[in-house]
C-alpha positions in Angstrom: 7.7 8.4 -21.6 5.6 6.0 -20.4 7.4 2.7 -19.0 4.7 0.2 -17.8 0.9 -0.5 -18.6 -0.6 1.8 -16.1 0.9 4.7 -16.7 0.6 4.4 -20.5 -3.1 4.3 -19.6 -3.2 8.1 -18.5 -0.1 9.7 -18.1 0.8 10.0 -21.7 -2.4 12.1 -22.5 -2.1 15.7 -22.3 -5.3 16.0 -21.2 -5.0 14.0 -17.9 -5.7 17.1 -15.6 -8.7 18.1 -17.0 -9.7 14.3 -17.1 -8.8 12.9 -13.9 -11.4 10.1 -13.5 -10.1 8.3 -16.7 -7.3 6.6 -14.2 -9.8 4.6 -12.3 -9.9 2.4 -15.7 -5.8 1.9 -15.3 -5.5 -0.4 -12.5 -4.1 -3.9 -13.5 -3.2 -7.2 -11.5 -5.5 -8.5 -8.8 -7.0 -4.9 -7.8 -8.0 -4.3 -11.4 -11.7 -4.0 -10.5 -11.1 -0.8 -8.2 -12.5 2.4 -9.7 -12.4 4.4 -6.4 -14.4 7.3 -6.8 -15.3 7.2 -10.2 -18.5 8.9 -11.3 -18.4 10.9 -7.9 -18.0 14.4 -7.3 -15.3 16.1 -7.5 -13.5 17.3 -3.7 -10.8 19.4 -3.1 -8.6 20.0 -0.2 -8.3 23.0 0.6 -6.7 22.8 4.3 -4.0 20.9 5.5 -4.7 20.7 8.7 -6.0 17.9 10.3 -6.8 19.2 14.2 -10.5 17.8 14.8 -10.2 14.1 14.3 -13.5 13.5 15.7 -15.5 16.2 14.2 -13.3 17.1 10.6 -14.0 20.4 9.2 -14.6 20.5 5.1 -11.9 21.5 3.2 -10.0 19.0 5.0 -8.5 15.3 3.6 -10.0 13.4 6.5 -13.4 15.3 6.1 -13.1 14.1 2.3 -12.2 10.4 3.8 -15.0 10.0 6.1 -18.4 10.9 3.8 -19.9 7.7 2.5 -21.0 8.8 -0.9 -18.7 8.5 -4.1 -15.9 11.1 -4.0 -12.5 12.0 -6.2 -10.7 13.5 -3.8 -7.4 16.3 -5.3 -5.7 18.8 -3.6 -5.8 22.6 -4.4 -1.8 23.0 -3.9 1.2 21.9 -2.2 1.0 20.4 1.6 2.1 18.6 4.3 -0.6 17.1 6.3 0.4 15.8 9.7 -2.3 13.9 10.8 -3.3 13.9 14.5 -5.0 10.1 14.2 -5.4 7.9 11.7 -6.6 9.0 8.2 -10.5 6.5 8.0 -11.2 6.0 4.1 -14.4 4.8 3.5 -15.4 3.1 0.3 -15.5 4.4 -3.1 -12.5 6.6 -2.7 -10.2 8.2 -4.7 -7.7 10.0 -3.2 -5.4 11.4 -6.4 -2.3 13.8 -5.5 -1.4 14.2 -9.6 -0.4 17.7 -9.9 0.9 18.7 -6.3 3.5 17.6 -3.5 1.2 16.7 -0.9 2.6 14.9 2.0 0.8 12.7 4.8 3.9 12.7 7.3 5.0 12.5 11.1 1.8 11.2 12.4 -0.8 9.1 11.5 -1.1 7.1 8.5 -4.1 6.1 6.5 -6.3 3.1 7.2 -8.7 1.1 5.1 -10.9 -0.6 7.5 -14.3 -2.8 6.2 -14.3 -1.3 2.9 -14.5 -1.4 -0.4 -13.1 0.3 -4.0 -10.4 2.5 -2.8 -7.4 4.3 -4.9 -4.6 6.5 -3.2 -2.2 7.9 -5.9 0.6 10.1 -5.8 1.4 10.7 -1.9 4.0 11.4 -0.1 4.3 8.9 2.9 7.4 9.3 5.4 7.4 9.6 9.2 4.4 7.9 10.0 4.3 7.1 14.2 1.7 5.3 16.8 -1.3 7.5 17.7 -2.9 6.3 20.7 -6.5 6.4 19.5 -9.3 8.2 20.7 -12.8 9.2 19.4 -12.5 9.2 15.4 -14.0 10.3 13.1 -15.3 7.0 10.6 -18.2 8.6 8.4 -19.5 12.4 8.0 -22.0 11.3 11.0 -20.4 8.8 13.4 -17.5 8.6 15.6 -16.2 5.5 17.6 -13.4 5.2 20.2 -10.3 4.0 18.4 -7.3 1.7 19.9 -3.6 2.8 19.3 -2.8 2.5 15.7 0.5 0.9 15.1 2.5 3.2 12.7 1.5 1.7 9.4 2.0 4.2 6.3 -1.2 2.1 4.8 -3.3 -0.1 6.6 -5.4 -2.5 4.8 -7.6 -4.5 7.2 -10.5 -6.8 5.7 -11.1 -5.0 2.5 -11.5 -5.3 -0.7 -10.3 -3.9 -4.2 -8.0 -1.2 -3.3 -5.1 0.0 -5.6 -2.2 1.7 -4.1 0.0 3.8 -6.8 2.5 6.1 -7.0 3.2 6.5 -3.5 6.7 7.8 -2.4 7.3 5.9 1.3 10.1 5.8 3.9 10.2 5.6 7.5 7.0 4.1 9.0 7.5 3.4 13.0 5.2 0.0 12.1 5.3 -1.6 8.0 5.0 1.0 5.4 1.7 -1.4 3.6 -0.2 -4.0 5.5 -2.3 -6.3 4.2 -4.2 -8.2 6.3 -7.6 -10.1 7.9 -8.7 -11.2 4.8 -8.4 -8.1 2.5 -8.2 -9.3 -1.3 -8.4 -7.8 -4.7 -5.1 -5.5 -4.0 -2.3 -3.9 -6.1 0.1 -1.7 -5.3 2.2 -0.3 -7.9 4.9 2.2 -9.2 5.6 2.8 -5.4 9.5 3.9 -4.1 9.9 2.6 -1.0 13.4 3.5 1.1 14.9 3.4 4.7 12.3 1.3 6.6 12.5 -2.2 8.5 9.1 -4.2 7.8 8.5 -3.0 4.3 5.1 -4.9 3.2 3.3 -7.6 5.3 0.2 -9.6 3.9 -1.3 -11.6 6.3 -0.8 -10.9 10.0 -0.6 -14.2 11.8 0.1 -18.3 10.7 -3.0 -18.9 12.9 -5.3 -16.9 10.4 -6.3 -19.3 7.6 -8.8 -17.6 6.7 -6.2 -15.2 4.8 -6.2 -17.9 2.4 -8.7 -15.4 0.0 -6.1 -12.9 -0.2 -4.6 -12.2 -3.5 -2.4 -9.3 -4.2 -0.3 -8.0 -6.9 2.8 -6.0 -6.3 3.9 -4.4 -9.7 6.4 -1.7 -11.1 7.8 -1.0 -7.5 11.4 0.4 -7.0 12.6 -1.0 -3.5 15.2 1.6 -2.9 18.1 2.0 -0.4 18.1 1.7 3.2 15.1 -1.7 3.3 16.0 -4.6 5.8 13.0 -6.9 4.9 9.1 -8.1 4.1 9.2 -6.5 -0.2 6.5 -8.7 0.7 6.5 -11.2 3.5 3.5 -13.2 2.8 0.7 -15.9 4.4 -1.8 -18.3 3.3 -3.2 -16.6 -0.2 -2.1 -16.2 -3.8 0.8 -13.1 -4.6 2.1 -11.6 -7.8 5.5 -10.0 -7.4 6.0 -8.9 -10.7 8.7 -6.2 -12.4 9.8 -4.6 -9.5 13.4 -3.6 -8.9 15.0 -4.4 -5.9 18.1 -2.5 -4.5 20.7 -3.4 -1.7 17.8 -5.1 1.0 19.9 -5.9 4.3 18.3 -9.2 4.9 16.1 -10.4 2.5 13.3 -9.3 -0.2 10.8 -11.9 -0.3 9.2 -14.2 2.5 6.6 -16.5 3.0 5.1 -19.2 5.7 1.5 -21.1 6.3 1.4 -22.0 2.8 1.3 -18.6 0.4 1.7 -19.2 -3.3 3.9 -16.6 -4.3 5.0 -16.0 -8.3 7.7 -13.7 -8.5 8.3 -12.4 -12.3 10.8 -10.7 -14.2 12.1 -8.7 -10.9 15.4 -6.9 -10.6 17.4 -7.9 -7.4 20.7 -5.9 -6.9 21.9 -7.2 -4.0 24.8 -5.3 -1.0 28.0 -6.2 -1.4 27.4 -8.9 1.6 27.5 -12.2 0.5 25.0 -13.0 3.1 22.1 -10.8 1.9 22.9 -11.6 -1.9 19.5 -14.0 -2.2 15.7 -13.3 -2.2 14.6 -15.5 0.1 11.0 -17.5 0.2 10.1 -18.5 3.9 8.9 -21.9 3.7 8.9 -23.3 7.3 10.6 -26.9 7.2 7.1 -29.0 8.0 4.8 -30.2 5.7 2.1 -28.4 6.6 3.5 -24.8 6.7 5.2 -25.5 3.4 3.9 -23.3 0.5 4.9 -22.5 -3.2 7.4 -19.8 -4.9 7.8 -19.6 -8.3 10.4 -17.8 -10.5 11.2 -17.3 -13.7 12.6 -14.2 -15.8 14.7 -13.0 -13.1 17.7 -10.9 -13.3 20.7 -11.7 -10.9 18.0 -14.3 -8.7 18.9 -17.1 -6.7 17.6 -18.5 -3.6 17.2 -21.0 -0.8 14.7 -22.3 2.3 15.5 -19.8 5.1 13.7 -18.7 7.7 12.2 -15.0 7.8 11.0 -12.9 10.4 
C-alpha cells in the first residue's frame, strides 16, 4: 500500500513494469518539473562493470550516463557496480533500478555536473570513496581530465531539476547528497539513509551568495540509525523538510547559516537517549547578517534552540 503522493502515483498500478515512463509525471516539491528521460529510448544495462572510464563500452551504466540524447536507463538483473571514477550523468536522464537489486558501491559515486532533468530511482548507495580523477568519460564523444572526487554518494553541482528517489544510502567517505553551486529545482525523496557522518549538504560555502536560487525539497525520507549530522545542513536558498522520520542522529538533524529559509513540516524526530542530542537544531549564526529563518509546525516530539553546527 501506498503511503505518500509519489508512490501512489505509480506503484499502486500493476502495470508499472511494462509502463515505466509514467513515473517521470510523479515527482512533487521543488523538483517537480523533472521528467528525466521521458519520451527517450529505452537502455538497458547489461554489464556491470565499469573498467574503461574514459572510453565506456555499451551495455554499461556509465556508457548509458554519458550519451547526450534522451535515455531511460533499467537494468537487465541483479548487480553490483563498483565504479572505477565517478559515474557523469548528462541531462535528460533517467536512471530507474524498479525491479532489481542493483548497487553502485565501494567506489565512485555519481555526479550531476552542468545539467539538466535528471531522475535516479531505486539504487543502492553504500561504500562510496575518493577516486583521484583522471581522463573521464563526460559525453559518448568527449573526455576531460577530472580532479579527485571527494566521496559523495550524489553530487549535484550547478544543476537543475533533478529528483532523487528511492535510494538506499550508508557509508559515503564524503556526504551521502550534496547540493551545491547554485543547483535548484531539487527533491529527494523516500530515501533510507544510515551510518554516515555529513548526511546532506546544500550549499558548500557562507561566501557563495549566489546559492541564494537554490530551492530544494526533502520529502518522505527515513533518517535511520547510525547519522551524526547535516539531514540537511543548509545555506542561502529556500528548503522544504517535509514528512521525514528522523531516528537517533548523534548531534543534530537540521542546520542552517548565511541566511537559508528553512520550513520544516510534519517531521518525526526520535531522538538517543542523550539528553544532549534530543533537539533538531537550526544553525543560525549569532550576527545579523548570517541570521536566517526556520519554521515549524506539525512536528512530533520537536523542540529546538540557536546552536552552532558544523
Amino acid at each position: 500500500m501506498a503511503t505518500n503522493p509519489i508512490d501512489r502515483c505509480w506503484r499502486c498500478r500493476q502495470d508499472w513494469a511494462t509502463d515505466r515512463q509514467r513515473m517521470a509525471r510523479c515527482a512533487k516539491g521543488f523538483g517537480r518539473e523533472t521528467t528525466g528521460g521521458l519520451k527517450g529510448k529505452i537502455y538497458i544495462v547489461t554489464d556491470a562493470n565499469d573498467d574503461d572510464f574514459t572510453n565506456p563500452r555499451p551495455g554499461t551504466l556509465r556508457w548509458g550516463a554519458v550519451q547526450t540524447e534522451p535515455l531511460w536507463i533499467i537494468f537487465a538483473r541483479d548487480m553490483v557496480i563498483n565504479a572505477s571514477q565517478e559515474i557523469i550523468i548528462q541531462s535528460d536522464k533517467t536512471i530507474d533500478g524498479r525491479g532489481a537489486q542493483v548497487h553502485v558501491a565501494n567506489g565512485g559515486g555519481l555526479t550531476i555536473q552542468h545539467q539538466n532533468n535528471v531522475i535516479i530511482n531505486n539504487l543502492h548507495v553504500h561504500g562510496i570513496v575518493h577516486t583521484d580523477g583522471g581522463n573521464v568519460s563526460m559525453t559518448a564523444t568527449h573526455s576531460t581530465i577530472r580532479t579527485r572526487a571527494d566521496g559523495d554518494g550524489v553530487s549535484i553541482f550547478n544543476a537543475t531539476k533533478v529528483w532523487v528517489d528511492h535510494l538506499s544510502m550508508d557509508n559515503c567517505e564524503d556526504g551521502m547528497i550534496d547540493v551545491v553551486a547554485m543547483s535548484t529545482a531539487v527533491t529527494v525523496s523516500n530515501t533510507h539513509l544510515a551510518h554516515h557522518n555529513d548526511v546532506m549538504l546544500f550549499g558548500a560555502s557562507d561566501h557563495k551568495p549566489e546559492d541564494k536560487v537554490m530551492q530544494v525539497t526533502v520529502a518522505f525520507n527515513h533518517f535511520g540509525r547510525g547519522l551524526v549530522q547535516r539531514m540537511p545542513r543548509c545555506r542561502y536558498g529556500f528548503f522544504h523538510v517535509v514528512n521525514n522520520d528522523y531516528t537517533n542522529w548523534l548531534m543534530y538533524a537540521i542546520g542552517g547559516s548565511s541566511a537559508p529559509t528553512i520550513l520544516s513540516q510534519g517531521n518525526r524526530y526520535r531522538a538517543p537517549p542523550n539528553m544532549a542530542a534530543k533537539e533538531v537544531r537550526p544553525l543560525l549564526l549569532l550576527t545579523p547578517s548570517m541570521d536566517g529563518r526556520f519554521k515549524s509546525n506539525h512536528q512530533f516530539k520537536f523542540k529546538f534552540k540557536r546552536v552552532r553546527a558544523n
